[in-house]
C-alpha positions in Angstrom: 93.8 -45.5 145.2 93.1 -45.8 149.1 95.1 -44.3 151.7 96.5 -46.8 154.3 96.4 -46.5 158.1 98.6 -49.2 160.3 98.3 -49.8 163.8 98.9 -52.6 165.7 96.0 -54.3 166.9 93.8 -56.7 164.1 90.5 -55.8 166.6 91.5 -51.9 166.9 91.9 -52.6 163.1 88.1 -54.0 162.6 86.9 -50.8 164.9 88.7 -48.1 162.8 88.0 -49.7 159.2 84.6 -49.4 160.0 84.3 -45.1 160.9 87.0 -44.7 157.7 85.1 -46.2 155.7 86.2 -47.0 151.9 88.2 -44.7 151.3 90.8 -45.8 153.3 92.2 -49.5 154.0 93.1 -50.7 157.6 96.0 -53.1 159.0 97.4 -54.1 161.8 101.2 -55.1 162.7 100.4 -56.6 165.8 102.9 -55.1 167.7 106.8 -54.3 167.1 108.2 -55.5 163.7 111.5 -54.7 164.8 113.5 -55.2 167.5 117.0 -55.5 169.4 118.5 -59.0 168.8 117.3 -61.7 171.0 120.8 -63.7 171.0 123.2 -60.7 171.8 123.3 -57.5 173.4 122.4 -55.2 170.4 124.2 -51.8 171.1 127.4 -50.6 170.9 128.0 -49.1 174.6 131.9 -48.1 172.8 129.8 -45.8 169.9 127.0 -43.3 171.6 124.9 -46.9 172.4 123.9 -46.8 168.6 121.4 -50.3 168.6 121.4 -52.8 166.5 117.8 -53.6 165.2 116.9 -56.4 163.7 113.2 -57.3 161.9 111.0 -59.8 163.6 112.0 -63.6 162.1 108.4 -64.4 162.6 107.2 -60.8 161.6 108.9 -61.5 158.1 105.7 -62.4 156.0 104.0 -59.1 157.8 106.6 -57.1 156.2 106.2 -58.2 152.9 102.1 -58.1 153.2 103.0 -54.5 154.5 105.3 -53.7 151.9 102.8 -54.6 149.5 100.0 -52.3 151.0 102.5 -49.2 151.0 103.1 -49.7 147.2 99.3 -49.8 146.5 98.4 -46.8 148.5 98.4 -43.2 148.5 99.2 -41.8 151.6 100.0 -44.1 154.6 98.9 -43.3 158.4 100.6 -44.9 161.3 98.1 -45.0 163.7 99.7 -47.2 167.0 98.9 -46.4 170.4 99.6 -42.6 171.7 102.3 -43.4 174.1 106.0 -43.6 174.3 105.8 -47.1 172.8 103.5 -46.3 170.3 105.6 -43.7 168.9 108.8 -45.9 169.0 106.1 -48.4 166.8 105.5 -46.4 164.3 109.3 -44.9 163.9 110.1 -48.9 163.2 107.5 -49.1 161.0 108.2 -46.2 159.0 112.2 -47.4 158.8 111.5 -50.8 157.2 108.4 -49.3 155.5 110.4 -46.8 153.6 108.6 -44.0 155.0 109.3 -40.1 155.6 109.3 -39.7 159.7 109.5 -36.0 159.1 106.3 -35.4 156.8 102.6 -35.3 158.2 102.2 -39.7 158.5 101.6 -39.7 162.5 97.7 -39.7 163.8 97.1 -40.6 167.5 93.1 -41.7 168.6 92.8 -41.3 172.0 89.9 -42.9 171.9 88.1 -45.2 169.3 84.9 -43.6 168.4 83.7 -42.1 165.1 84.6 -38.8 166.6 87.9 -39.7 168.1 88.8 -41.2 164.6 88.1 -38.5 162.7 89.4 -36.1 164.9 93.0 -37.9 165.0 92.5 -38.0 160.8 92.3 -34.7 160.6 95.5 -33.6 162.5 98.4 -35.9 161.5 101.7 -34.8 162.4 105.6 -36.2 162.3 107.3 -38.8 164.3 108.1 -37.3 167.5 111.6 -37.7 167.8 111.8 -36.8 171.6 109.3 -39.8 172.6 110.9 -42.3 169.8 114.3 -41.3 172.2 112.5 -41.9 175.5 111.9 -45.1 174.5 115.0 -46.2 172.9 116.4 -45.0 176.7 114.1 -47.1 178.3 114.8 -50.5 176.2 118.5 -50.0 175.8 118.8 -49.6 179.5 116.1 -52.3 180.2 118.7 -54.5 177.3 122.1 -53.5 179.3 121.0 -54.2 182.6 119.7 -57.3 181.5 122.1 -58.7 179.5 124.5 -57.7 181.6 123.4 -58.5 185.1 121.5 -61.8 184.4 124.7 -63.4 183.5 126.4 -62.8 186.4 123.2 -64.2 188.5 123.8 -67.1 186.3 127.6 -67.4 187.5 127.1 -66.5 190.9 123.3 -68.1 191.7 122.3 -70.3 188.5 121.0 -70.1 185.0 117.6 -68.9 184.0 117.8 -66.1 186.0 117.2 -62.3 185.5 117.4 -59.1 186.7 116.0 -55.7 185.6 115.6 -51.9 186.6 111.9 -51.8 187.7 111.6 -55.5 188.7 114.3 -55.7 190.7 112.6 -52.9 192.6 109.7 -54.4 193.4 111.1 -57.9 194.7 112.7 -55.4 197.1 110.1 -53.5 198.3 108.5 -56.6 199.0 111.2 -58.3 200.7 111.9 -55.1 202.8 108.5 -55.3 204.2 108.6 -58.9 205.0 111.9 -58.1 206.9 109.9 -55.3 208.4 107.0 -57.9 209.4 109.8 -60.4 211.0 111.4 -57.9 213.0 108.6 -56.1 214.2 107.6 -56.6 218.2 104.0 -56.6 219.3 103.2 -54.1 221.7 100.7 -54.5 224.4 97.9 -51.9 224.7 93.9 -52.1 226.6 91.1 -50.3 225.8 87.9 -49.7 228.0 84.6 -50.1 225.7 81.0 -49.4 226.5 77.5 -49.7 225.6 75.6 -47.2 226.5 71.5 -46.9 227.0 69.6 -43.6 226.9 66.3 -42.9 227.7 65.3 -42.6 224.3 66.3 -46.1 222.8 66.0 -49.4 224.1 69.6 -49.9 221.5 72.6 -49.4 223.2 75.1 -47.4 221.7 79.2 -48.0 221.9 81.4 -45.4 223.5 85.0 -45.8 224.2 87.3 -44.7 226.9 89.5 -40.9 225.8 90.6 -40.0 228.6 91.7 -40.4 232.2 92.3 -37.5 234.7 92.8 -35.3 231.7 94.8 -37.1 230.2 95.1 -39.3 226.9 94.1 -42.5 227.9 97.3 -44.9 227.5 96.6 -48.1 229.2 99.6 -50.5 228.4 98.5 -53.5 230.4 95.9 -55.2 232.8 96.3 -54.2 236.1 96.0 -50.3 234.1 92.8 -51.4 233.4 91.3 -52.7 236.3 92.4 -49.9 238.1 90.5 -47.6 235.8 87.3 -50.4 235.8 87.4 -50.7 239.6 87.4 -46.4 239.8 84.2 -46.4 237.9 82.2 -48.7 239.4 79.2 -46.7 240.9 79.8 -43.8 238.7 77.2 -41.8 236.5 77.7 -42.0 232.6 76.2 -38.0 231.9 76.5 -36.8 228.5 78.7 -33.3 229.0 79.0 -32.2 225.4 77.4 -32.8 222.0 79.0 -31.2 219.1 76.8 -31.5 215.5 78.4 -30.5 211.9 78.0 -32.1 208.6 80.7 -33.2 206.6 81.0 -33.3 203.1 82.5 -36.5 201.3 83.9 -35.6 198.0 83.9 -38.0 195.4 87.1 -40.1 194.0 88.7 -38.8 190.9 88.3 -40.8 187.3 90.4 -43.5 187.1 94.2 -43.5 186.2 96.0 -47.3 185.0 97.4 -47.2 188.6 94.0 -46.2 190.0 92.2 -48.5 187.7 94.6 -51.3 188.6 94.2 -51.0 192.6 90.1 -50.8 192.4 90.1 -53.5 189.9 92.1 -55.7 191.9 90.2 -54.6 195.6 86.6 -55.1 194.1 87.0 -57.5 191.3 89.6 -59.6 193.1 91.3 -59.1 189.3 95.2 -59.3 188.8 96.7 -56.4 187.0 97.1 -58.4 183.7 93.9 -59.4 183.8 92.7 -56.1 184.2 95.0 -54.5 181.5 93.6 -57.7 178.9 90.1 -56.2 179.4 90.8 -52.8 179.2 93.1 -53.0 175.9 89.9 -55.1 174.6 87.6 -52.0 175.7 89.7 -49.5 174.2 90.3 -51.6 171.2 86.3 -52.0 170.3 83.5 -54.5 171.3 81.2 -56.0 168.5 77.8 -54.2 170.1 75.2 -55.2 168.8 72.9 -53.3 166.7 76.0 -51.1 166.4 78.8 -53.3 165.2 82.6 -52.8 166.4 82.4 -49.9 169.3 85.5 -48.4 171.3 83.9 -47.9 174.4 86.2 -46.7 176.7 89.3 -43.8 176.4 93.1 -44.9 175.9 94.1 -46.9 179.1 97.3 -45.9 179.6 97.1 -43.0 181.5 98.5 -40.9 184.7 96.4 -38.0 184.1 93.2 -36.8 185.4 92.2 -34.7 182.8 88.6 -34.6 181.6 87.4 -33.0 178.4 84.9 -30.3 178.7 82.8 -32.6 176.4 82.8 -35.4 178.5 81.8 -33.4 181.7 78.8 -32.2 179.8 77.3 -35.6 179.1 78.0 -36.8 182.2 75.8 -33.7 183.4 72.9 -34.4 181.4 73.0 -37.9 182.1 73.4 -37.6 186.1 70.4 -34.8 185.7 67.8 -36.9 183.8 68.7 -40.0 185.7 69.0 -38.8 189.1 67.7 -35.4 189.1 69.1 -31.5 189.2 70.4 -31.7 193.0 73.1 -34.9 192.1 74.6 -32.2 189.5 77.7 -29.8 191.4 77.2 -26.5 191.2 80.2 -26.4 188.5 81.9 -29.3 186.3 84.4 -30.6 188.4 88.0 -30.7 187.7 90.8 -33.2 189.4 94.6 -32.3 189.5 96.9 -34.6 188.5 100.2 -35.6 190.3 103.4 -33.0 189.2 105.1 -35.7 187.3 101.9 -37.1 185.1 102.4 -37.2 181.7 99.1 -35.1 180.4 98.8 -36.3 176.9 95.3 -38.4 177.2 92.8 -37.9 179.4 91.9 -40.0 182.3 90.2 -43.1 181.9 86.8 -43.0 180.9 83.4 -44.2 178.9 84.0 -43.1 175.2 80.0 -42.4 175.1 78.9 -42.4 178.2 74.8 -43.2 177.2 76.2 -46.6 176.4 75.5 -48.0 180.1 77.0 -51.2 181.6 73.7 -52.6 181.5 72.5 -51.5 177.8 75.4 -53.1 176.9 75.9 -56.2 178.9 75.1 -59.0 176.8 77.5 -58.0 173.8 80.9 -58.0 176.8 82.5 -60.7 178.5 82.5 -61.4 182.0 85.3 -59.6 182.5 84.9 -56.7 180.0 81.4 -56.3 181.6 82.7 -55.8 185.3 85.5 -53.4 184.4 83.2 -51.4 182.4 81.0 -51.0 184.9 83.6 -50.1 187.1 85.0 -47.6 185.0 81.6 -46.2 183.6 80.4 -45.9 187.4 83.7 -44.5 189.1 83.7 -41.5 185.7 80.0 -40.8 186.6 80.1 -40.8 189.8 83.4 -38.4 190.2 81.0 -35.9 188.1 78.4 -36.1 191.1 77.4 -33.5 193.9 79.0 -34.1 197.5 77.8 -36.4 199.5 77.0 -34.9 203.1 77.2 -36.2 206.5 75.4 -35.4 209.2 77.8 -36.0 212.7 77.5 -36.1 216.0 80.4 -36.4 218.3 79.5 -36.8 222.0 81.6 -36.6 225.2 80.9 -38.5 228.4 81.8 -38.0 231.7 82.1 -40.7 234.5 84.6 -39.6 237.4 87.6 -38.5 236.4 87.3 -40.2 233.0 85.9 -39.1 229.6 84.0 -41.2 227.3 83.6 -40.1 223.7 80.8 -41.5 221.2 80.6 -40.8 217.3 77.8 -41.4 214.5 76.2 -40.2 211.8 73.3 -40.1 209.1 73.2 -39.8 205.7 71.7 -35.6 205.3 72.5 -36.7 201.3 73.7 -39.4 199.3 75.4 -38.1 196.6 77.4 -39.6 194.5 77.9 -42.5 196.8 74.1 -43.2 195.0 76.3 -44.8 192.7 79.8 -45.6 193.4 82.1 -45.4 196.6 85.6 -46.1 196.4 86.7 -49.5 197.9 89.7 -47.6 200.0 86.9 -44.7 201.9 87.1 -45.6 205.8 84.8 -43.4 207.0 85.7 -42.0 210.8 82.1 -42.0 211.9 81.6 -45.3 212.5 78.2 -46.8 214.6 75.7 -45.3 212.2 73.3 -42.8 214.0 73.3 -42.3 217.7 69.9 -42.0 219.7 68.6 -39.0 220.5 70.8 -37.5 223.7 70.6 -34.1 226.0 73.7 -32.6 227.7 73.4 -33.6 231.5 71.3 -36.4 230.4 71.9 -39.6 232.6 73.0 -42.9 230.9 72.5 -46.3 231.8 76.0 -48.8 231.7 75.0 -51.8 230.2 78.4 -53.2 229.8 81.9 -52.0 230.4 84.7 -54.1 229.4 88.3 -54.0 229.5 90.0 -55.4 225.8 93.5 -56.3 225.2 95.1 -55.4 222.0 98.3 -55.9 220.3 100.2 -53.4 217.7 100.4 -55.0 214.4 103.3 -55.2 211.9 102.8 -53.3 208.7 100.6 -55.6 206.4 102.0 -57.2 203.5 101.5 -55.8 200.0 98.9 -57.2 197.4 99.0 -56.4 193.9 96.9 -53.0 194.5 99.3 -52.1 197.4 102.4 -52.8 195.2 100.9 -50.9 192.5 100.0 -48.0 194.5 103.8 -47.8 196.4 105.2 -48.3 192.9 103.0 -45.2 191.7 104.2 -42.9 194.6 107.7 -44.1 194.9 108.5 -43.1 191.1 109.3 -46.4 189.9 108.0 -47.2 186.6 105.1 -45.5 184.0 101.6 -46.9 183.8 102.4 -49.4 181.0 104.7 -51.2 183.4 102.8 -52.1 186.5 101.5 -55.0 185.0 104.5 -56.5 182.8 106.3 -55.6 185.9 104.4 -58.1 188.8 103.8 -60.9 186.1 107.4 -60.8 185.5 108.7 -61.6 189.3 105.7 -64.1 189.9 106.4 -65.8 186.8 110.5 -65.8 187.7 109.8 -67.1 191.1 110.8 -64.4 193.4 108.0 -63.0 194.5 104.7 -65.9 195.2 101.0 -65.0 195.7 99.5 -66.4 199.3 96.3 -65.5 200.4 96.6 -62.4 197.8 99.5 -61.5 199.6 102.9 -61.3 197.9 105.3 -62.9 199.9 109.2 -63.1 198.6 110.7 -66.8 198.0 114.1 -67.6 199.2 115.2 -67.4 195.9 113.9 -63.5 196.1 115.7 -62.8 198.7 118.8 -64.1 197.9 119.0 -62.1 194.8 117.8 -58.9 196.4 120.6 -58.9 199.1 123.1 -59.9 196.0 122.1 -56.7 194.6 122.3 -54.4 197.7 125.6 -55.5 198.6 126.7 -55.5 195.0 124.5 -53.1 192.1 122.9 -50.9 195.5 122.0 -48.1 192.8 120.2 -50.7 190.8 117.7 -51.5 193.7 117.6 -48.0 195.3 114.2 -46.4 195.2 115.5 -43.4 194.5 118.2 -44.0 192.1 114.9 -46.1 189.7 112.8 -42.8 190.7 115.5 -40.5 189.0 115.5 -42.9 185.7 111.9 -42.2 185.5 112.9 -39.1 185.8 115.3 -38.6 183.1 113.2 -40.2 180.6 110.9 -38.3 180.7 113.4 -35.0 180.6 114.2 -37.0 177.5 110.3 -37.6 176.1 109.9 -33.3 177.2 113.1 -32.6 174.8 114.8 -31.5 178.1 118.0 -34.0 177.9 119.8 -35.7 175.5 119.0 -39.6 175.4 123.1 -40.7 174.8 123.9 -38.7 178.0 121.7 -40.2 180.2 122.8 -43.5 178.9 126.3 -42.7 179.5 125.9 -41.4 183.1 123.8 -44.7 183.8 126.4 -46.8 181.9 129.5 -45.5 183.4 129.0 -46.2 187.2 127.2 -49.5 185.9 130.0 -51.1 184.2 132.3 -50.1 187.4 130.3 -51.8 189.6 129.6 -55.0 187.4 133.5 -55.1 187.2 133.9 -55.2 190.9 131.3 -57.4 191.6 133.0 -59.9 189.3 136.8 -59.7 191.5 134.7 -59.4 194.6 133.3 -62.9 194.3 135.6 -64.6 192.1 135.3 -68.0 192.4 132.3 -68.0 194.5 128.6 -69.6 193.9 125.5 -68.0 196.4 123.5 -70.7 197.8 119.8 -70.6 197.9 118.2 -71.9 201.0 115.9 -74.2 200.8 112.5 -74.5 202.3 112.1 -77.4 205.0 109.2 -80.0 205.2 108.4 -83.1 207.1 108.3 -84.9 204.0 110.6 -88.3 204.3 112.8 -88.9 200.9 111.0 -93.0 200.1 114.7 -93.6 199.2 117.7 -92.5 201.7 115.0 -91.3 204.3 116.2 -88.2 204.6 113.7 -85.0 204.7 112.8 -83.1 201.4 113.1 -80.0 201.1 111.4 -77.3 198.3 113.5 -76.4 195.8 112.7 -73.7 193.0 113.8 -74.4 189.6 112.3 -72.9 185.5 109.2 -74.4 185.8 108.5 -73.7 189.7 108.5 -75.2 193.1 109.3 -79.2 193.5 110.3 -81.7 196.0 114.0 -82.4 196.5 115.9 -84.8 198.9 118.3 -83.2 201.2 120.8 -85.5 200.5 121.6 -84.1 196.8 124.3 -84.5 195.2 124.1 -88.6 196.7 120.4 -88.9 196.5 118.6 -87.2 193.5 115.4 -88.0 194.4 112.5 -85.2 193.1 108.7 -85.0 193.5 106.2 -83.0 192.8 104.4 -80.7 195.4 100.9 -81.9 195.6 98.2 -79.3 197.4 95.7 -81.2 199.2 92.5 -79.7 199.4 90.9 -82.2 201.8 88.1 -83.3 199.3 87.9 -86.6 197.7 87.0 -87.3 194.0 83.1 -88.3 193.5 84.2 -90.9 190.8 86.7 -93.0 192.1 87.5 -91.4 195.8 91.0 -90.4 195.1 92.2 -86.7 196.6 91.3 -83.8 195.3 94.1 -82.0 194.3 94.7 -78.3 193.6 96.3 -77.4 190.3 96.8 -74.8 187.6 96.2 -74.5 184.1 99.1 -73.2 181.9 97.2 -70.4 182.3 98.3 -70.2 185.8 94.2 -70.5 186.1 93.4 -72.4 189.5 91.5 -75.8 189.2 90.7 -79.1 191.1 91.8 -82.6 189.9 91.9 -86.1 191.3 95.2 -87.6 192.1 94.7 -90.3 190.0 94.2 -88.5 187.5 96.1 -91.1 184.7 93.1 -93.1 185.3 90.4 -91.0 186.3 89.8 -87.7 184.4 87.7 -85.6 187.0 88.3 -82.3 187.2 86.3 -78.9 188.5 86.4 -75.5 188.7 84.4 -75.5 191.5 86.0 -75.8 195.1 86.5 -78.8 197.2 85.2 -78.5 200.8 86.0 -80.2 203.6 82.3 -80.1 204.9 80.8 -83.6 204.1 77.2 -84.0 202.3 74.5 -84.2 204.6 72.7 -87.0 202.4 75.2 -89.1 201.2 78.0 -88.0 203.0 80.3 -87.5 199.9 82.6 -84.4 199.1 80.8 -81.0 199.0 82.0 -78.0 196.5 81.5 -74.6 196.5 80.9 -72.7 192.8 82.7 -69.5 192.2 81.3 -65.9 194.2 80.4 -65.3 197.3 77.3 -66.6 197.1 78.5 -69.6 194.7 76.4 -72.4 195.7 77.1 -75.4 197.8 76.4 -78.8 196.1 77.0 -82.2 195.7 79.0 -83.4 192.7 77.3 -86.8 192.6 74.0 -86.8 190.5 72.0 -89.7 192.3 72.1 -87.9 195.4 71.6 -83.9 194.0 72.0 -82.1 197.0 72.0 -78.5 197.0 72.6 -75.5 199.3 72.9 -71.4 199.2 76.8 -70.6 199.9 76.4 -68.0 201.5 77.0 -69.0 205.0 79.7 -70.8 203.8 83.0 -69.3 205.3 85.5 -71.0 203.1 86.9 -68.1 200.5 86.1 -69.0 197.0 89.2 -69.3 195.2 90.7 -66.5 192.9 93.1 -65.7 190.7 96.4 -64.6 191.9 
């Protein structure tokens, strides 16, 4: 008789079943066989928030399959992810499984490898009742807030629409900075900018104005910086002081979910869901081959920047023999993680770190093979020597005003041999400066005064959200992801550019919620939830008490709320265009409803005229001449269609352009990548051309 191990994933299933071997047999539940009930609220707020679970309808012949395993089996393993959720797995699974919590039946792999495996086999341990209670808090909160607040939107706003703890959080934070953007006021401000000639280079070099008389150099307008133009004319450029140093660049730590979420999004152009689909498939095991299933990197879920000793070795040896004994520190190094991580698995890493991105490359998917590499090269490189800089900061006088310059050269690469983080700005910016002496002379080859304006605080993207999320306490590193797919797909939050801007319709339920549930969209209200879960997961508070301190001021304010706009409906504005109604000729407007943005008349309730927003992309179909239209899979994947598209099936990946073919004059589109080429979709004429130049972005996914 086998011993049974159950976990959730079919593929982590495949990995496992083959370092076991025989002796055991491996399933997968695919997810939560239980759950609160989808039709009601599921907990009795009256009796300590005791929940109500019910099994899975379409989980039902699992359970039985299950059931059936347990019976043939000796010992059974619950072997579900190591995280709050996991746990909370497992505890279900051992309820309608008929299995002791309290005896040895838990194992954890924090990563899948034959090591990691066997190492999680050989310490099982009970259900951990503290995490199963952290993340019964977390979903019966997530459930009252819900079902309680999304009905009064529906009452108030209209149906279909919902609220939540961490969700409504993030719509806030973005419509806070877009209020932030609308109210800001530009502020003027000059500079004076120089290129320079010494008597060593025939290159100028640029040097920028620092000071006046003295003084900081603060010109707020034109006639400022004439003056100071006009006061230099005739005026030696001599170099008075030249101070040298090098800097040391240290490199960026291994990757965290947030951290892996931000870089993958900056350098991959990859959306967080995206990226958390690749990585679960990473951590879950690849079919290599020669190898069969392989786990290749360490559990993805992480906020900690913990590195086993192991790992650092390897990643010495490796660094050594590839790049030689000078890219090894003097000592492994070792990254702190932020107070409030949770330190249970390691940061994110390769799980064998000879297994290189390229070795490996034809056995992964475009996607898996880019985060790999990204992950494999960030690990590596954050077990690399310093780089150092050598700089070279140089002060100029002319009159009464001082002119500083600043470069630098590469004294060592370092680990920027491999990887630098997207984010590094370095502040020595011109490359190397020519060779100077103090007192030297310089010749002015141009001098210009340049007008600037202060800019507002740029919008967030999905890194940025991420990364004010992270710091701001609001949500755990599962989250992030469920978090921004939730408000794009609900409509309050819309990608443009890869900006996030807020629709009207996420506007108007944020400033519902301020005037109304404020604690429910304060930052630091969320940040202490976060908080006292995990006081709860560290055994440090009592899971029924934070409920009922939540619940109490909760119900208050939903009660209020309800007399405060009794009888009362809040009207979402909609969006103008100059598009005439064809049957009252009035001017539609956008409207937001379920299934997204759509034309309607103005005139509703008496007109009830709807259309549907067509995107335009300038382009015109190479088989019958129609528009080219941009549209989206139900994917949400970006693609190009022709309008008529009842009649004429064309469709592309590829983008329209507006440039014309230079032989036939026909639509040109531009394939995927920077340098995607340029090329004409008509076969008799074959025309062909290097993107590169192109300056059209290529389109992503948002």
């Amino acid at each position: 008789m086998s011993d049974l191990v159950i976990l959730e994933s079919p593929s982590k299933a495949k990995t496992v079943q083959k370092y076991l071997g025989k002796k055991y047999q491996v399933v997968a539940c695919a997810g939560h066989i239980r759950d609160l009930p989808k039709s009601k609220l599921g907990v009795d707020v009256e009796h300590d928030f005791e929940p109500v679970y019910e099994n899975k309808k379409d989980k039902a012949n699992l359970i039985k399959e299950l059931k059936g395993y347990v019976k043939k089996s000796g010992t059974v393993y619950l072997a579900t992810d190591p995280d709050r959720e996991g746990e909370a797995i497992s505890w279900h699974l051992a309820n309608v499984l008929g299995l002791d919590g309290s005896k040895p039946i838990r194992v954890t792999f924090s990563e899948i490898t034959k090591s990691g495996v066997e190492t999680g086999m050989k310490h099982p341990r009970s259900l951990d009742t503290d995490l199963i209670n952290a993340q019964q808090a977390r979903r019966i909160l997530d459930r009252i807030v819900g079902y309680k607040l999304s009905p009064f939107l529906w009452k108030k706003v209209r149906r279909g629409l919902s609220a939540g703890r961490v969700q409504s959080v993030a719509v806030k934070l973005i419509v806070d900075r877009e209020n932030e953007i609308k109210a800001f006021v530009p502020k003027e401000y000059w500079s004076i900018d120089g290129k320079l000639l010494s008597r060593s280079s025939k290159k100028p070099f640029p040097a920028k104005l620092s000071e006046v008389a003295g003084e900081k150099a603060e010109l707020a307008d034109k006639k400022q910086t004439d003056k100071v133009l006009k006061s230099l004319e005739g005026k030696d450029f001599t170099v008075e002081d030249i101070k040298k140093s090098t800097r040391k660049k240290q490199p960026a730590p291994p990757f965290t979910t947030s951290t892996l979420q931000q870089e993958a999004n900056r350098k991959l152009g990859f959306n967080s869901r995206r990226t958390m689909k690749a990585a679960q498939e990473l951590y879950e095991g690849i079919e290599i081959e020669g190898q069969g299933a392989v786990g290749l990197i360490t559990y993805m879920r992480t906020d900690s920047l913990r590195v086993s000793d192991e790992a650092k070795a390897a990643a010495a040896q490796l660094i050594r023999d590839t790049y030689g004994e000078e890219y090894v520190p003097d000592k492994p190094r070792a990254y702190k993680s932020k107070s409030n991580a949770q330190d249970a698995h390691e940061a994110i890493r390769p799980s064998t770190i000879d297994l290189t991105p390229q070795s490996i490359k034809s056995s992964l998917t475009s996607d898996q093979y880019k985060l790999y590499k990204l992950i494999w090269e960030r690990f590596v490189a954050s077990q690399m020597a310093n780089a150092q800089l050598n700089t070279e900061a140089v002060s100029i006088k002319a009159g009464s005003c001082l002119f500083k310059a600043n470069g630098y050269t590469v004294k060592f690469d370092g680990f920027t041999k491999l990887y630098t983080e997207s984010t590094e700005n370095d502040e020595e910016s011109g490359g190397a400066l020519p060779k100077l002496t103090v007192g030297e002379t310089l010749k002015v080859q141009e001098l210009t005064g340049n007008q600037h304006f202060t800019q507002p605080p740029p919008r967030y993207n999905e890194a940025s959200l991420i990364k004010a999320l992270e710091e701001n306490g609001i949500g755990r590193p599962s989250t992030y992801a469920p978090t921004i797919s939730t408000i794009l797909d609900r409509h309050y939050v819309e990608v443009e550019q890869k900006q996030l801007h807020p629709t009207p319709l996420g506007d108007t339920i944020t400033v519902l919620l301020e005037e109304h549930f404020n604690h429910i969209v304060d930052v630091k209200f969320t940040a202490k939830m976060e908080s006292d879960l995990d006081k709860i997961e560290e055994g440090k508070e009592e899971w029924v008490d934070v409920l009922k301190d939540f619940y109490s001021d909760f119900a208050h304010t939903l009660e209020k709320a309800e007399q405060d706009l009794e009888g009362k409906r809040v009207k979402v504005p909609d969006e103008p265009t100059d598009i005439v109604c064809e049957q009252c000729g009035k001017p539609m407007v956008i409207k937001i409803g379920p299934y997204g943005k759509f034309l309607g008349c103005s005139g509703f309730p008496e007109c009830k005229n709807t259309k549907r927003i067509v995107n335009e992309t300038g382009g015109l179909c190479p088989k019958c001449g129609g528009k080219m239209l941009a549209k989206k899979s139900k994917k949400g994947k970006p693609f190009f269609g022709c309008e008529n598209y009842k009649d004429c099936n064309y469709m592309t990946w590829d983008t329209p352009i507006p440039e014309q073919c230079p032989k036939c004059g026909k639509t040109l589109f531009k394939k995927a990548g920077k340098k995607g080429k340029v090329y004409c979709a008509d076969e008799a004429c074959g025309y062909e051309a290097d993107g590169e130049a192109d300056g059209r972005a290529d389109s992503t996914e948002g």
